[in-house]
N, CA, C and O of each residue as an XYZ file, in Angstrom:
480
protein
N      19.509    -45.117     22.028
C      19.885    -44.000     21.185
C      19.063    -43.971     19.903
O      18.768    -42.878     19.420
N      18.700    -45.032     19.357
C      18.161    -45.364     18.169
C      16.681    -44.888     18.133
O      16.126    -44.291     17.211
N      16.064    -45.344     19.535
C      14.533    -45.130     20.070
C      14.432    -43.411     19.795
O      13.786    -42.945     18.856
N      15.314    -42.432     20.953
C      15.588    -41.340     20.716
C      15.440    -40.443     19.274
O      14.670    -39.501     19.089
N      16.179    -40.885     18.542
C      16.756    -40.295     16.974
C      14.917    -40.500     16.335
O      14.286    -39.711     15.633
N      14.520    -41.690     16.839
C      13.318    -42.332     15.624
C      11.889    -40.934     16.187
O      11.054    -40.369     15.480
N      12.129    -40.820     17.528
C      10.781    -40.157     18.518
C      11.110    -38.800     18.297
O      10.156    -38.022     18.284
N      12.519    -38.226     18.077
C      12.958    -36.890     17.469
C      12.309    -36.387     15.958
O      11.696    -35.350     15.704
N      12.684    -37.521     15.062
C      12.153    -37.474     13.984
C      10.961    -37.480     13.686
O      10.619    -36.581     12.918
N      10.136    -38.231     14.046
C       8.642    -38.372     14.268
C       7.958    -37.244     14.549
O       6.840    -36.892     14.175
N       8.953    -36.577     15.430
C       8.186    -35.676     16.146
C       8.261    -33.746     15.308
O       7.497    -32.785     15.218
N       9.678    -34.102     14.879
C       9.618    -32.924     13.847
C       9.128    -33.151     12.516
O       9.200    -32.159     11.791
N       8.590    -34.318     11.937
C       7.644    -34.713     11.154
C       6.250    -34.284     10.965
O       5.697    -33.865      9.949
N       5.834    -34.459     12.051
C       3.809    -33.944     12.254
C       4.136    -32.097     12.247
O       4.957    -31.247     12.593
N       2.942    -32.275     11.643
C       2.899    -30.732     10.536
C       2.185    -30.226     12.138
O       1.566    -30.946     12.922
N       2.521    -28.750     12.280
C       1.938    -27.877     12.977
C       1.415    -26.905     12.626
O       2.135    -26.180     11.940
N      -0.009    -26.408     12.890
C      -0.477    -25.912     12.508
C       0.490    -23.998     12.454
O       1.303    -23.836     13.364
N       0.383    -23.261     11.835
C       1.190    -22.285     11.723
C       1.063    -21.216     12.336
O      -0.015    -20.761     11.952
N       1.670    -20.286     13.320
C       1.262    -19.507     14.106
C       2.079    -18.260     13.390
O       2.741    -17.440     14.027
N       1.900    -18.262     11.795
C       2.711    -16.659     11.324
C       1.862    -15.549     11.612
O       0.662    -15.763     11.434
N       2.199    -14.395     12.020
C       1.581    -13.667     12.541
C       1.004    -12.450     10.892
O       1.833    -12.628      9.999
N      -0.051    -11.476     10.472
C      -0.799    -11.153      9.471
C       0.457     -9.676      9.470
O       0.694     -9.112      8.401
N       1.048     -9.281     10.595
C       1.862     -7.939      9.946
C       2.952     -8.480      9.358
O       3.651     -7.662      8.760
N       3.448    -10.014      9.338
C       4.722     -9.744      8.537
C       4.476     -9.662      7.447
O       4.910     -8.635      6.925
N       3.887    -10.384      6.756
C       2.668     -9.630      5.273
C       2.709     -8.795      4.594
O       2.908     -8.813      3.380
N       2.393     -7.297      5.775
C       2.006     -6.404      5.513
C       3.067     -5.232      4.931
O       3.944     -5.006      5.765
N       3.188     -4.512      3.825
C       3.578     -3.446      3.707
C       4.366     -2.834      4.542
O       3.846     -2.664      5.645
N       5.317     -2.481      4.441
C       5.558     -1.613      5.974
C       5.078     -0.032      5.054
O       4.935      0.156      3.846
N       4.904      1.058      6.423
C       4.591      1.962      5.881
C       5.416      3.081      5.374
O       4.976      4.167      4.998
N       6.858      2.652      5.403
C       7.574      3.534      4.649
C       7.417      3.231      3.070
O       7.770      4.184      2.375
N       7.039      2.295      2.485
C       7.042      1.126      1.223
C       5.537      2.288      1.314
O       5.237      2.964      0.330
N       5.243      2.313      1.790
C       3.776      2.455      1.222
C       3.632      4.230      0.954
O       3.176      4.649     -0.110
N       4.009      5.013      1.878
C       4.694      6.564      1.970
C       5.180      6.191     -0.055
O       4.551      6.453     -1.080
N       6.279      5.635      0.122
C       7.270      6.227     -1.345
C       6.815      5.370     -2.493
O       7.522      5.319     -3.500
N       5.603      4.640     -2.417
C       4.514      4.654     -3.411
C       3.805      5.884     -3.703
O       3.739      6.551     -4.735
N       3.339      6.015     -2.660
C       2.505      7.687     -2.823
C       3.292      8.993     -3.364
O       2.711      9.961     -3.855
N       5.009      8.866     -3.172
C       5.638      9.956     -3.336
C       6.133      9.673     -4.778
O       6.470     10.699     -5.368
N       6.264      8.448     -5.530
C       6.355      8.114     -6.502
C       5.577      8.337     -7.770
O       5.984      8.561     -8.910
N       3.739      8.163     -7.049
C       2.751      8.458     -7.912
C       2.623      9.558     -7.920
O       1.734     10.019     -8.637
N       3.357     10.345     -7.222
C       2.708     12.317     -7.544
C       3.925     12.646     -8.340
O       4.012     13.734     -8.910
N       5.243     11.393     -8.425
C       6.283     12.454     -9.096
C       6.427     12.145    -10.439
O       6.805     12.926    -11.313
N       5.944     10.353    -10.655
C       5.646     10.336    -11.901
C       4.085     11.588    -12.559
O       4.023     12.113    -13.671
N       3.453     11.670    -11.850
C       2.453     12.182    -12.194
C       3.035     13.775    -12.852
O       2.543     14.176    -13.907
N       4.103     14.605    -12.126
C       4.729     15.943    -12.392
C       5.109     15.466    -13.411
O       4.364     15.778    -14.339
N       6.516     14.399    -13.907
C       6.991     14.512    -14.901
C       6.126     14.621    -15.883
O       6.240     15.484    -16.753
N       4.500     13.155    -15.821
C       4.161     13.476    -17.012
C       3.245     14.666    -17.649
O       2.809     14.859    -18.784
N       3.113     15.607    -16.018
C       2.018     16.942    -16.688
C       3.362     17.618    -17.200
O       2.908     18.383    -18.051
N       3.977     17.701    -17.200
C       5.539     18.554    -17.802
C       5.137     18.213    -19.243
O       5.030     19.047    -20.143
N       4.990     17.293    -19.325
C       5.718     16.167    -20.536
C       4.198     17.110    -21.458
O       4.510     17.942    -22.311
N       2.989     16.907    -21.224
C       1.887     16.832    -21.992
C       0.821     17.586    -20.920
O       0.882     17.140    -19.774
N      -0.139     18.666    -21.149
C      -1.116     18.654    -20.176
C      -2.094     17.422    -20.022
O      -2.525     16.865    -21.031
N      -2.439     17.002    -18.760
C      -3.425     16.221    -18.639
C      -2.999     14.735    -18.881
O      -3.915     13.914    -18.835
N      -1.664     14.248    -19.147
C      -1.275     13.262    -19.315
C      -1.016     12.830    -17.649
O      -1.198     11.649    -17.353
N      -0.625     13.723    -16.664
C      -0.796     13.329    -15.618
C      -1.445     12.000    -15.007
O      -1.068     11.068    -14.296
N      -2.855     12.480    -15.786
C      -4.316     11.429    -14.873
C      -3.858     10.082    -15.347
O      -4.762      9.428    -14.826
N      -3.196      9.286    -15.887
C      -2.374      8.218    -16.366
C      -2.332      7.535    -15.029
O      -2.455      6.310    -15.044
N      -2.211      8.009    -14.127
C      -1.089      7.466    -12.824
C      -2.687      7.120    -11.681
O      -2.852      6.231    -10.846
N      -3.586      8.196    -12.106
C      -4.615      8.071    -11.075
C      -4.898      6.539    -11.240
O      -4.476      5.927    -10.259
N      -5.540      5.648    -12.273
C      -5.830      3.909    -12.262
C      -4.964      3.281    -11.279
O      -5.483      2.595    -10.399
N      -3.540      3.456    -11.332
C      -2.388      2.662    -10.330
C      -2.951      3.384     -8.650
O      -2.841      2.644     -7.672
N      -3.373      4.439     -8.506
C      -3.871      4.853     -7.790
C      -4.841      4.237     -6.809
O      -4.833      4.011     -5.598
N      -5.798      4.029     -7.955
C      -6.969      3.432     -7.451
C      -7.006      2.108     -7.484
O      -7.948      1.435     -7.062
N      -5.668      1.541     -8.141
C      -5.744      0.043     -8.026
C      -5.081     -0.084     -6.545
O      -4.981     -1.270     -6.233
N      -4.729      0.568     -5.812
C      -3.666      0.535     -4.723
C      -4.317      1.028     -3.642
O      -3.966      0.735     -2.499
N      -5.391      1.876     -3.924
C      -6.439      2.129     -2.925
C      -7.704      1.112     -2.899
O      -8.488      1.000     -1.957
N      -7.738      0.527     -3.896
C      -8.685     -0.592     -3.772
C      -8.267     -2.121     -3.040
O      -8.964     -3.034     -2.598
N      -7.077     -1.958     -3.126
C      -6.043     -3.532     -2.654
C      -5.623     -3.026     -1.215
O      -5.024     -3.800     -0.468
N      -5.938     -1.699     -0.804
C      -5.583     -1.348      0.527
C      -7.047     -1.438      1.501
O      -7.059     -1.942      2.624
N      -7.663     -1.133      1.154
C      -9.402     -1.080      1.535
C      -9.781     -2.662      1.910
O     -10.129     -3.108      3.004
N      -9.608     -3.325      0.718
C     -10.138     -4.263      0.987
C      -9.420     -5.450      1.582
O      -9.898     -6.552      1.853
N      -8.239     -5.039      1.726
C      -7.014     -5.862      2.935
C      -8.050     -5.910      4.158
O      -8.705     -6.791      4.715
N      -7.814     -4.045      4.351
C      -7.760     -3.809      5.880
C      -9.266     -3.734      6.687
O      -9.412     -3.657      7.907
N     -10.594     -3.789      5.413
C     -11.623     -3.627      5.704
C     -12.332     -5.592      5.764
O     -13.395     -5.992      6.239
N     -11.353     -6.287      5.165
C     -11.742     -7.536      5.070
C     -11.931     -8.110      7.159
O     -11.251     -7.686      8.093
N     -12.987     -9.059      7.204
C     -13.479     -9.343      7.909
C     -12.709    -10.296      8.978
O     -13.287    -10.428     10.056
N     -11.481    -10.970      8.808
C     -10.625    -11.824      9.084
C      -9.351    -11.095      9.441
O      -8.824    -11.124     10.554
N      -8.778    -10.242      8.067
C      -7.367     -9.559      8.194
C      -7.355     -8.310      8.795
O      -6.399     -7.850      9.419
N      -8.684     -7.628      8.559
C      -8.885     -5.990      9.387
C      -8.447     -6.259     10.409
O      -7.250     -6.004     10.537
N      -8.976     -6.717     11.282
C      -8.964     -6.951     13.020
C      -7.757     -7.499     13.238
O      -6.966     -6.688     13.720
N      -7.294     -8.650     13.050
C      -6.019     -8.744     13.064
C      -4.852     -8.223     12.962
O      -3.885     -8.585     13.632
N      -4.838     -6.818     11.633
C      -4.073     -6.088     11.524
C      -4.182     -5.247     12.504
O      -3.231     -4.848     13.177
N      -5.367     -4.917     12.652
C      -5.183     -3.589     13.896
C      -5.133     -3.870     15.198
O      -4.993     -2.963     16.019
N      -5.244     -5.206     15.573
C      -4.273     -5.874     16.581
C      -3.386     -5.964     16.577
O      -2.876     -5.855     17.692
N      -2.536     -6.198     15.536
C      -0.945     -6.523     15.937
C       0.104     -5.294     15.303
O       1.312     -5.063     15.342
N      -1.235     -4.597     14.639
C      -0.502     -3.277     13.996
C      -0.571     -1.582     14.899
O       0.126     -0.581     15.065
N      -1.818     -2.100     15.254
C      -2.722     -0.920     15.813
C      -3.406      0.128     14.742
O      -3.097      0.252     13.557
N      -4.485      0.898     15.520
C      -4.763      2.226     14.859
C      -3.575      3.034     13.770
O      -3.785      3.187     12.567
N      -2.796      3.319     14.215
C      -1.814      4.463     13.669
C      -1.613      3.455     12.356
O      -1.931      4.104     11.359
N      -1.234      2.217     12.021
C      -0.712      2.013     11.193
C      -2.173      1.919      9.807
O      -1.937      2.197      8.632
N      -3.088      1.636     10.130
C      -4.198      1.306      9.679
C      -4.935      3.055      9.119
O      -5.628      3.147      8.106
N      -4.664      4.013      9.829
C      -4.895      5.324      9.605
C      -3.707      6.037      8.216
O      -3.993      6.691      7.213
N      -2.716      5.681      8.597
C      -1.443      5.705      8.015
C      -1.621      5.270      6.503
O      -1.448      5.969      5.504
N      -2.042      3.832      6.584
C      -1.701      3.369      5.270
C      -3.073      3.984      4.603
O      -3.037      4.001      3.373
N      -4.442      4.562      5.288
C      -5.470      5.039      3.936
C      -4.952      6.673      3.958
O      -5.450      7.546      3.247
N      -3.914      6.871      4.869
C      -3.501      8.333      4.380
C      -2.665      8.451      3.320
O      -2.753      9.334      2.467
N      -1.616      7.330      3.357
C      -0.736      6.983      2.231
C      -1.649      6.819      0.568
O      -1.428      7.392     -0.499
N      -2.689      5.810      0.941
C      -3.550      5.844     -0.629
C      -3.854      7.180     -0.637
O      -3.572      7.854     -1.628
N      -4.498      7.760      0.514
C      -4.950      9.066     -0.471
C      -4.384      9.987     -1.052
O      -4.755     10.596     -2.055
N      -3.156     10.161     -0.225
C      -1.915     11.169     -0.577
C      -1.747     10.640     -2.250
O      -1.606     11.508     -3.111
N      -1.765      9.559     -2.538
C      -1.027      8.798     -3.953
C      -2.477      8.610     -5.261
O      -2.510      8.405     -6.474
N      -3.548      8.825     -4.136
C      -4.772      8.663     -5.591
C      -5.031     10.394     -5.483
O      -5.182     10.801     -6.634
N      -5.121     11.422     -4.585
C      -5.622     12.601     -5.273
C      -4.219     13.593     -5.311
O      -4.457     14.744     -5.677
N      -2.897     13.312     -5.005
C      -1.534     13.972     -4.842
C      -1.662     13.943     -6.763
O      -1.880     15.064     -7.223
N      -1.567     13.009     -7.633
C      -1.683     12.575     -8.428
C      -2.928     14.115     -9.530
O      -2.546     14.927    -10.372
N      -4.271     13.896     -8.989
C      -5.115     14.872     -9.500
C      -5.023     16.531     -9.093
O      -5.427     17.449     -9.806
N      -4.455     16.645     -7.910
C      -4.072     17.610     -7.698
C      -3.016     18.161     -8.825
O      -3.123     19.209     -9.462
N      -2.015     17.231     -8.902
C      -1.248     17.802     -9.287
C      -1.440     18.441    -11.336
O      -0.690     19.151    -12.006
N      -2.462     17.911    -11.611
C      -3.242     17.621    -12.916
C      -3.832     19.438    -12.579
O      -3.398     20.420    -13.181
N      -4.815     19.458    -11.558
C      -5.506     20.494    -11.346
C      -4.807     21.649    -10.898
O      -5.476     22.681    -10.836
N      -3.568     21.706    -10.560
C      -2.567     23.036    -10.151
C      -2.230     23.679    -11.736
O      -2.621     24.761    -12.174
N      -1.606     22.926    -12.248
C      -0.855     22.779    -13.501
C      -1.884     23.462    -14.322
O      -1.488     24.543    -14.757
N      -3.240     23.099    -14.696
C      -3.666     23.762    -15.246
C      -4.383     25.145    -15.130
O      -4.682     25.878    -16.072
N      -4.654     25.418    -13.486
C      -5.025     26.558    -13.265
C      -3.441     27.925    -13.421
O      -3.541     29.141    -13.259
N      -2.287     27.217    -13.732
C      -1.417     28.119    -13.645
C      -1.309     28.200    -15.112
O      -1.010     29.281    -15.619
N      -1.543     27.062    -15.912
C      -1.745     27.312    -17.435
C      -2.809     28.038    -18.135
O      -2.779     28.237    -19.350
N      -3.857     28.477    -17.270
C      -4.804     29.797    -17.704
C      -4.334     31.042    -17.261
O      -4.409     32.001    -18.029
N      -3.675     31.222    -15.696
C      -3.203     31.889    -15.259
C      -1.966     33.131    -16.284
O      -1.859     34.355    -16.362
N      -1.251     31.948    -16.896
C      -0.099     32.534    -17.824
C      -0.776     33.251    -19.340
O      -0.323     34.119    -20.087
N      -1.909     32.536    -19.374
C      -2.397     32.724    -20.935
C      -3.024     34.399    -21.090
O      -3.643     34.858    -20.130
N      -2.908     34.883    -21.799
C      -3.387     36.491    -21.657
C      -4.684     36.519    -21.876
O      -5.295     37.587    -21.832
């Protein structure tokens, strides 16, 4: 019994190498959607607030399109992700940055064409 307990222990002792898989990691893409829906709504409040105070939000933008790029374009994690993620999710998440880096300038560039629009 003693032999047993010692060859049990031993044996859940030696480190194994780790087989976590790269999507649990990852974002899911609803998290990543209500980032994007976040950066266009902070972006409304603040063209309300001030013209042109909007573009504030574009940097978080591009910091989030730059940390998404270079995840999924990296040489190790790309392929992997779109193995265990597939296409759709990998299409998805640079639709999500873009929706959240130009949803953001758009919304800068509506605002003011309706603010000449009003002006006599």
């Amino acid at each position: 019994m003693r032999r047993c307990s010692l060859v049990t222990l031993s044996a859940l002792s030696v480190s194994s190498p780790a087989c976590a898989e790269v999507a649990d990691k990852e974002p899911a893409l609803g998290s990543m959607w209500g980032l994007a829906v976040a950066l266009i709504a902070v972006a409304l409040v603040l063209e309300a607030l001030r013209p042109r105070l909007g573009l504030l939000v574009v940097p978080f933008g591009l910091f989030v399109a730059w940390g998404t790029h270079a995840e999924l374009s990296d040489p190790y994690v790309g392929p992997a992700i779109l193995r265990e993620l597939g296409k759709r999710y990998v299409w998805s998440s640079y639709a999500s940055v873009a929706a959240g880096l130009l949803g953001p300038i758009l919304v800068v560039v509506l605002a003011h064409l309706k603010r000449q629009r009003q002006q006599p």
